[in-house]
LUMPALUM-566796 format. One record per residue (C-alpha): residue in three letters; x, y, z. Coordinates in steps of 0.25 Angstrom, whole numbers, padded with zeros to 4 digits, always signed. Example, Ala and Ser with C-alpha at 12.3 -4.5 7.8 and 13.67 -1.06 7.14 Angstrom:
// residues 2
Ala+0049-0018+0031Ser+0055-0004+0029
// end
This chain:
// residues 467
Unk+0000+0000+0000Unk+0005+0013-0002Unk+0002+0026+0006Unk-0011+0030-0001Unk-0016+0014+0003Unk-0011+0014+0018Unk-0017+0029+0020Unk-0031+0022+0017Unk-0028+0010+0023Unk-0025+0019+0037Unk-0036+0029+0034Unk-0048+0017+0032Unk-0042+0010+0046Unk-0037-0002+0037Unk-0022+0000+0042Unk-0016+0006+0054Unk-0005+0013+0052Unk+0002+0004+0064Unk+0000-0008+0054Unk+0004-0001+0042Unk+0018+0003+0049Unk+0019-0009+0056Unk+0020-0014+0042Unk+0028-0007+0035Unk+0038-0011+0048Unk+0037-0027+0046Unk+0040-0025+0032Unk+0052-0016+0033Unk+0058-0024+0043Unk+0057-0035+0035Unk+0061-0028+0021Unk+0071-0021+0025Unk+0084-0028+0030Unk+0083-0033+0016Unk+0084-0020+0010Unk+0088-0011+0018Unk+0079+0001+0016Unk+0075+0006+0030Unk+0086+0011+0037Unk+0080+0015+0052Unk+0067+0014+0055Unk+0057+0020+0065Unk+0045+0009+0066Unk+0043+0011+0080Unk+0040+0027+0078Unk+0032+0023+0065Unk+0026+0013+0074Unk+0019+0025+0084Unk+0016+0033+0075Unk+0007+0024+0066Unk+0000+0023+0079Unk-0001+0037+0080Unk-0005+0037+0065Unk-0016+0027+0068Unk-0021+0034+0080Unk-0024+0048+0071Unk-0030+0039+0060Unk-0038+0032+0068Unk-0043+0046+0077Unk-0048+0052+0062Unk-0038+0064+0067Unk-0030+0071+0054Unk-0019+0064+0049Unk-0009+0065+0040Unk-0010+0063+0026Unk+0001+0050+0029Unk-0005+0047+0042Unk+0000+0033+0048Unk+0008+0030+0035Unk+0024+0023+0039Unk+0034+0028+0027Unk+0050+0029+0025Unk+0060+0039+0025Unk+0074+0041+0015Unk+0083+0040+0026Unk+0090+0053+0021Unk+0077+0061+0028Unk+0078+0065+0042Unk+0065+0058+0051Unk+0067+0061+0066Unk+0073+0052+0075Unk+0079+0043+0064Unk+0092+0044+0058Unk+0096+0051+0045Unk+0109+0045+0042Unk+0111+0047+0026Unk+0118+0032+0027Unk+0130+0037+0034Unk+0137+0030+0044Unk+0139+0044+0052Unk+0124+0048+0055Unk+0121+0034+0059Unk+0113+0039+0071Unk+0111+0053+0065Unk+0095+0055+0071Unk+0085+0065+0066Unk+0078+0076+0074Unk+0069+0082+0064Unk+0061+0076+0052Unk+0063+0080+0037Unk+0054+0087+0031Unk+0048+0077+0023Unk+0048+0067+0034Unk+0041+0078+0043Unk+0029+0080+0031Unk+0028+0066+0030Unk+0026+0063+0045Unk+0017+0075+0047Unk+0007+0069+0037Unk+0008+0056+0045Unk+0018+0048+0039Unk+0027+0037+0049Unk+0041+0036+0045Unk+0046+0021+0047Unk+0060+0024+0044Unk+0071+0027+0035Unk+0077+0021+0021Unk+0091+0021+0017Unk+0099+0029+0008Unk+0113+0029+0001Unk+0124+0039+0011Unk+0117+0052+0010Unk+0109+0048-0002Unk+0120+0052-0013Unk+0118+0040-0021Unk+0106+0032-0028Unk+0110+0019-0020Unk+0104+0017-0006Unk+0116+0010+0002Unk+0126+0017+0015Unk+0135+0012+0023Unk+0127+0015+0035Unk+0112+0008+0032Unk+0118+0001+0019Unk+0111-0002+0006Unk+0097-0003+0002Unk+0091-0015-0007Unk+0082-0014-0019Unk+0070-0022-0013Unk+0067-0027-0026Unk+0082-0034-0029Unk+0092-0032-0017Unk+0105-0032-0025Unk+0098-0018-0032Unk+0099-0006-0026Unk+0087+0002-0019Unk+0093+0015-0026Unk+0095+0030-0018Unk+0094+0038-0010Unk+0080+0033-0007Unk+0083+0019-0010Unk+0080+0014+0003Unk+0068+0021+0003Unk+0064+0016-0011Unk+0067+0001-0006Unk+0058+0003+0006Unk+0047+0009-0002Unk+0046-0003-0012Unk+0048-0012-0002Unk+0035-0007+0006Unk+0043-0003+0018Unk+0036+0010+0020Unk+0022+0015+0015Unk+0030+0028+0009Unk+0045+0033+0009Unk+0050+0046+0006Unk+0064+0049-0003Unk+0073+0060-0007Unk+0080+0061-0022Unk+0093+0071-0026Unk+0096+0061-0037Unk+0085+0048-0041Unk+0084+0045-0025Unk+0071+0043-0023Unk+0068+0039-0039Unk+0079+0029-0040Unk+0075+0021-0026Unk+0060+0021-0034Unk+0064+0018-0046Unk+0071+0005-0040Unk+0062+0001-0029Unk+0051+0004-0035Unk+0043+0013-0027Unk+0037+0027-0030Unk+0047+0039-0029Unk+0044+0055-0031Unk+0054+0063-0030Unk+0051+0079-0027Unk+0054+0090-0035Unk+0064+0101-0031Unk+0060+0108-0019Unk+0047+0100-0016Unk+0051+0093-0003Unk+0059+0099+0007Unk+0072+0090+0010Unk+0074+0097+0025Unk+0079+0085+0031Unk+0083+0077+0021Unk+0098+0070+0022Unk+0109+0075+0018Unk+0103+0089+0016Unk+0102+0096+0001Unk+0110+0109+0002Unk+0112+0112-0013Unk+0101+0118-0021Unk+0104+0112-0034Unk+0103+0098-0025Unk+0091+0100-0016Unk+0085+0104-0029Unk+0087+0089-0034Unk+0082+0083-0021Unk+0068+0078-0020Unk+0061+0071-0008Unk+0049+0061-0013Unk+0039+0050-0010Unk+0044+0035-0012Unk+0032+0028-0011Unk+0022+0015-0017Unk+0015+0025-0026Unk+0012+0038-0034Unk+0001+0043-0027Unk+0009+0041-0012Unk+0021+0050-0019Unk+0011+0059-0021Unk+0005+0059-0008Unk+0018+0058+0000Unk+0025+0069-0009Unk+0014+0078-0008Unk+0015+0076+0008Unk+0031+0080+0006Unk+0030+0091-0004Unk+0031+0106-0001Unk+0025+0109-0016Unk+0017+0100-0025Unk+0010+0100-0038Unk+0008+0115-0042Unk-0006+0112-0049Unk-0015+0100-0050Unk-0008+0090-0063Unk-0015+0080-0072Unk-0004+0070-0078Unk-0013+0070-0091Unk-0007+0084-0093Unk+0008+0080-0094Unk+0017+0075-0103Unk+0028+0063-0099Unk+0039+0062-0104Unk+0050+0054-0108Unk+0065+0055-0112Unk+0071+0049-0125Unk+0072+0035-0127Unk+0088+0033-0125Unk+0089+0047-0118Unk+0096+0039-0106Unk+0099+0024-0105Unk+0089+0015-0098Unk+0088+0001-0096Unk+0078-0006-0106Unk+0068-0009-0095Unk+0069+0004-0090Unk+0067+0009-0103Unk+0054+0000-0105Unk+0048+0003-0093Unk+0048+0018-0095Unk+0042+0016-0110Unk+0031+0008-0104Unk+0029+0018-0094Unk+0028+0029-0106Unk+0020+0022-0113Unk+0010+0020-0103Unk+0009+0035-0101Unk+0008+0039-0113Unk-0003+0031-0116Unk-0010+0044-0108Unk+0001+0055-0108Unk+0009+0061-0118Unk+0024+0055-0118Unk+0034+0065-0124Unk+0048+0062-0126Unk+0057+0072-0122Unk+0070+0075-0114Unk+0069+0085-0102Unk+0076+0097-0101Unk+0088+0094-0093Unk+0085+0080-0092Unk+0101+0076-0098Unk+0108+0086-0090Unk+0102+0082-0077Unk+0111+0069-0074Unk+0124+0076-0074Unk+0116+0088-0067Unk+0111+0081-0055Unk+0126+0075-0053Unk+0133+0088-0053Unk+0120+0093-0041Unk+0122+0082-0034Unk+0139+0085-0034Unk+0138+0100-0034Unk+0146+0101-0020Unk+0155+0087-0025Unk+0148+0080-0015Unk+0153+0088-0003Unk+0140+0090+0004Unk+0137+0074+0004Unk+0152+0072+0007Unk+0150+0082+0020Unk+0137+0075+0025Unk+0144+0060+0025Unk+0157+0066+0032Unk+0166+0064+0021Unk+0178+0075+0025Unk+0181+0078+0011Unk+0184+0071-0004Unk+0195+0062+0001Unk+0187+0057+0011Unk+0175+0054+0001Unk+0184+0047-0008Unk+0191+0039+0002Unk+0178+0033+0009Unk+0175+0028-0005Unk+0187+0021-0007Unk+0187+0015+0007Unk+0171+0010+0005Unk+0174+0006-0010Unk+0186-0003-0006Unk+0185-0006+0008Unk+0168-0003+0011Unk+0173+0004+0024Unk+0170+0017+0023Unk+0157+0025+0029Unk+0152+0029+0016Unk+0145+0021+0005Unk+0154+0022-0007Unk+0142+0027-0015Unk+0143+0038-0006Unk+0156+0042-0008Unk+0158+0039-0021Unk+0145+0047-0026Unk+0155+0059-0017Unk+0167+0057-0026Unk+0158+0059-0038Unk+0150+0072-0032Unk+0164+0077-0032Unk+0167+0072-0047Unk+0153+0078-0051Unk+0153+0092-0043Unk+0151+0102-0053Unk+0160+0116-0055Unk+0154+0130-0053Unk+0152+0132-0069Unk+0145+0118-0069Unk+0137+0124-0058Unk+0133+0136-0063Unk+0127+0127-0075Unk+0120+0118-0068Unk+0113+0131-0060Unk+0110+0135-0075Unk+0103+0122-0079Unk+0095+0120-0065Unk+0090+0136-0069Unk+0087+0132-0083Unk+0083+0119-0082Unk+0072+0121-0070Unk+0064+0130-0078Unk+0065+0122-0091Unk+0061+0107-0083Unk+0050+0113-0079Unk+0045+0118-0089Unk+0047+0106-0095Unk+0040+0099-0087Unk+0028+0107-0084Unk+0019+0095-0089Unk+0027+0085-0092Unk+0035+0072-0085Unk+0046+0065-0088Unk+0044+0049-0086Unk+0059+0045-0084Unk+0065+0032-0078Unk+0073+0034-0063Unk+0086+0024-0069Unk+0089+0016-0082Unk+0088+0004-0075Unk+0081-0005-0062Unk+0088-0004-0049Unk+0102-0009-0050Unk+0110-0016-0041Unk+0118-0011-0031Unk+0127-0001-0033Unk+0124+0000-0048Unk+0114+0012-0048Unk+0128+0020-0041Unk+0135+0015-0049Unk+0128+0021-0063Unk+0124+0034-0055Unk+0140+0037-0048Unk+0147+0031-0060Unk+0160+0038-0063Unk+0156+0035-0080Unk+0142+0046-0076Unk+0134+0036-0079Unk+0125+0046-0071Unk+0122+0055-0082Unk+0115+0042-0089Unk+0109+0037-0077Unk+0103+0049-0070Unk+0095+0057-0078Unk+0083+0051-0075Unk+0083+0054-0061Unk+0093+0066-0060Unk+0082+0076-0068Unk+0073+0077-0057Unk+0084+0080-0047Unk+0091+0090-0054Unk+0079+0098-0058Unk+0070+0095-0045Unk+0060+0088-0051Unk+0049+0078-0045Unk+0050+0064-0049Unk+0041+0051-0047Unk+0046+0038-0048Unk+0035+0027-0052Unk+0039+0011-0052Unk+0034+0005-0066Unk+0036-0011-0066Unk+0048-0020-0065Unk+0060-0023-0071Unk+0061-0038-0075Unk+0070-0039-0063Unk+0059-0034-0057Unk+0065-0020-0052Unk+0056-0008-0051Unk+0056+0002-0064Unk+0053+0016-0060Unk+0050+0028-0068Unk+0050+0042-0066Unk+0043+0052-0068Unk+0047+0069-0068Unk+0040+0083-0067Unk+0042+0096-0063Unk+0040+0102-0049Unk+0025+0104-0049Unk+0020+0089-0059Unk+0021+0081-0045Unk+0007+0076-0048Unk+0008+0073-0062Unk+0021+0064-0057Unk+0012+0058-0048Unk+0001+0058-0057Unk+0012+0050-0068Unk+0017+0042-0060Unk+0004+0036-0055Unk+0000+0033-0068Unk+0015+0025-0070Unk+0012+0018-0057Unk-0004+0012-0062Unk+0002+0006-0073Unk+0014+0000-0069Unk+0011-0004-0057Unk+0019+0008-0047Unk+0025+0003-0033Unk+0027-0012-0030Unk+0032-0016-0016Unk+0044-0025-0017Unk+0040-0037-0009Unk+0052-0045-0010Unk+0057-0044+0003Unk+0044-0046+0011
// end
């Protein structure tokens, strides 16, 4: 069931919410060690207050619009009294006073918080592992990876750990995690939910303008329910999805496996059997790889490096050499080499003052062009790979990036909200997800597409493997 069931099911007496978090309990202990999504927990809090939960459903009094209902959180936000370590060794027992801002909306509609998924080191890689918690599992094959940052999130969702979780996303990390677990992800426009309490914190404009804060979830109209509970701005004026145009790139414009690219067309297909479908290649959509690199490298990886306690270069370097021929060091080789190559990738001030020209000049043009329009896109070329493969194609020294990453990396470096819609199988029988792109202000035509992706090919499908 996903939210919109269990909020009837509570509000008709069928459930208590006592039973329905008691459940989700039983079934993450028995999931997880498997997996390895949850990282702490907090069921006997969640415990007392679905009793306090049942106790304001049962007196008739107003309740929230999440009353009694148990979710998840990325490790990476700040809930209090349990700890926000970013997978580092150093803030094992680093305990939170104050909620995040999301995590505070969310509990003032009613929502319980069972616990906290895991992340990669300060989620500065799309592969959810740490030397502190360690790595994460696709549910569906435990030699793949659950992807990042929101990976651990992702494998809980899919695995019915929780009935809603929430995720953040600089570069694909809540839309990878989706993609490959097969669960619902939206990620939020530039600007439309506050990151206040989120860890490690956004400084830079050009990077908190990539980072978005979404739903991951068992279904479209929960993402719109939960992001609509999240969101400081929504839709600027009421949408009809007949009135838009989707859109497509190119066949060939960017390699994809041949089952990706199947499942796409059928995708297309489908819709176009009630929308118009125009092929066409967005503004800025072949500059954006490189783009969102050089962002997310802007400072060389100082500001990353500071917050893991490296002293310097040297000191970045040498951890990866120890961990990569010894495994003795604190930090995750991803970690550090993903550092080494911030450094590479750090742009000059000529560079700079480019990039600032495009932002100004693309912003206006990208929303024009998307005014009524939406781009149906995959998240990657392939199904989730094994461990270690996905890093391997994203931080290779070759810039395999620039051929991998612009599917995801256009709605991060121009802000824009994206919804993530599992679409079948692959014959290995891994999730296939697509996604789908607007401007700021077409959130409900997303929702609206996406829903009509999710009725025909079947949308969210827990992973019962492990029951």
């Amino acid at each position: 069931m996903d939210v919109n069931d269990l909020l009837q099911e509570l509000s008709e007496g069928n459930l208590t919410s006592v039973e329905i978090t008691k459940m989700y309990i039983d079934h993450l202990k028995r999931v997880n060690p498997k997996v390895n999504c949850l990282v702490e927990d907090r069921f006997s809090e969640a415990l007392k207050e679905a009793e306090e939960a049942d106790s304001i459903i049962q007196s008739g009094k107003t309740k929230g619009k999440l009353t009694g209902i148990p979710i998840s959180m990325k490790e990476s936000f700040h809930v209090k009294g349990m700890k926000t370590t970013g997978g580092l060794k150093h803030r094992a027992d680093k305990t939170e006073t104050d909620d995040a801002w999301v995590v505070g909306a969310l509990k003032k509609e009613g929502a319980i918080i069972l616990g906290k998924s895991n992340t990669p080191t300060l989620c500065f890689c799309q592969e959810t592992d740490n030397k502190l918690y360690g790595k994460t599992n696709n549910p569906w094959d435990l030699n793949r990876t659950a992807g990042g940052s929101s990976g651990g999130e992702g494998a809980l969702i899919a695995l019915g750990g929780a009935a809603a979780g929430i995720g953040s996303d600089i570069g694909g990390s809540i839309r990878f995690p989706a993609h490959f677990n097969g669960v619902i992800g939206f990620k939020s426009g530039n600007d439309r939910v506050s990151d206040d309490g989120s860890y490690p914190e956004v400084v830079h404009s050009l990077q908190k303008r990539m980072l978005g804060i979404g739903p991951m979830v068992k279904s479209v109209r929960d993402a719109r329910l939960i992001y609509q509970i999240i969101a400081n701005q929504t839709s600027d004026s009421p949408l009809n999805i007949n009135d838009f145009v989707i859109q497509k790139l190119p066949k060939g414009s960017y390699f994809l496996s041949e089952e990706m690219e199947q499942k796409l067309q059928e995708v297309i297909d489908h819709l176009n059997k009630r929308l118009q479908v125009e092929i066409e290649i967005p503004p800025f959509f072949d500059e954006s790889a490189l783009m969102w690199q050089e962002i997310m490298s802007l400072d060389g990886g100082k500001s990353t490096a500071d917050a893991a306690g490296f002293s310097g270069t040297g000191s970045v370097v040498r951890n990866y050499l120890k961990e990569k021929l010894t495994g003795g060091s604190d930090y995750h080789s991803y970690l550090t080499w993903a550092l080494i190559g911030a450094g590479l990738f750090k742009p000059g001030a000529r560079r700079m003052e480019e990039i600032n020209r495009l932002i100004e000049e693309g912003d206006h043009r990208i929303t024009e062009h998307f005014h009524r329009k939406i781009i149906i896109l995959p998240v990657y070329h392939r199904t989730a790979p094994f461990h270690g493969e996905l890093y391997g194609e994203i931080f290779s020294i070759k810039k395999t990036f620039k051929t991998y990453m612009p599917f995801v990396a256009y709605a991060n470096v121009w802000g824009l909200p994206s919804l993530t819609v599992p679409a079948g199988k692959d014959e290995k029988g891994l999730p296939m997800g697509i996604q789908l792109i607007s401007k700021n202000g077409n959130e409900e035509a997303l929702f609206q597409l996406g829903e009509m992706i999710e009725q025909e090919f079947g949308g969210y499908e827990r992973c019962v493997l492990h029951d």
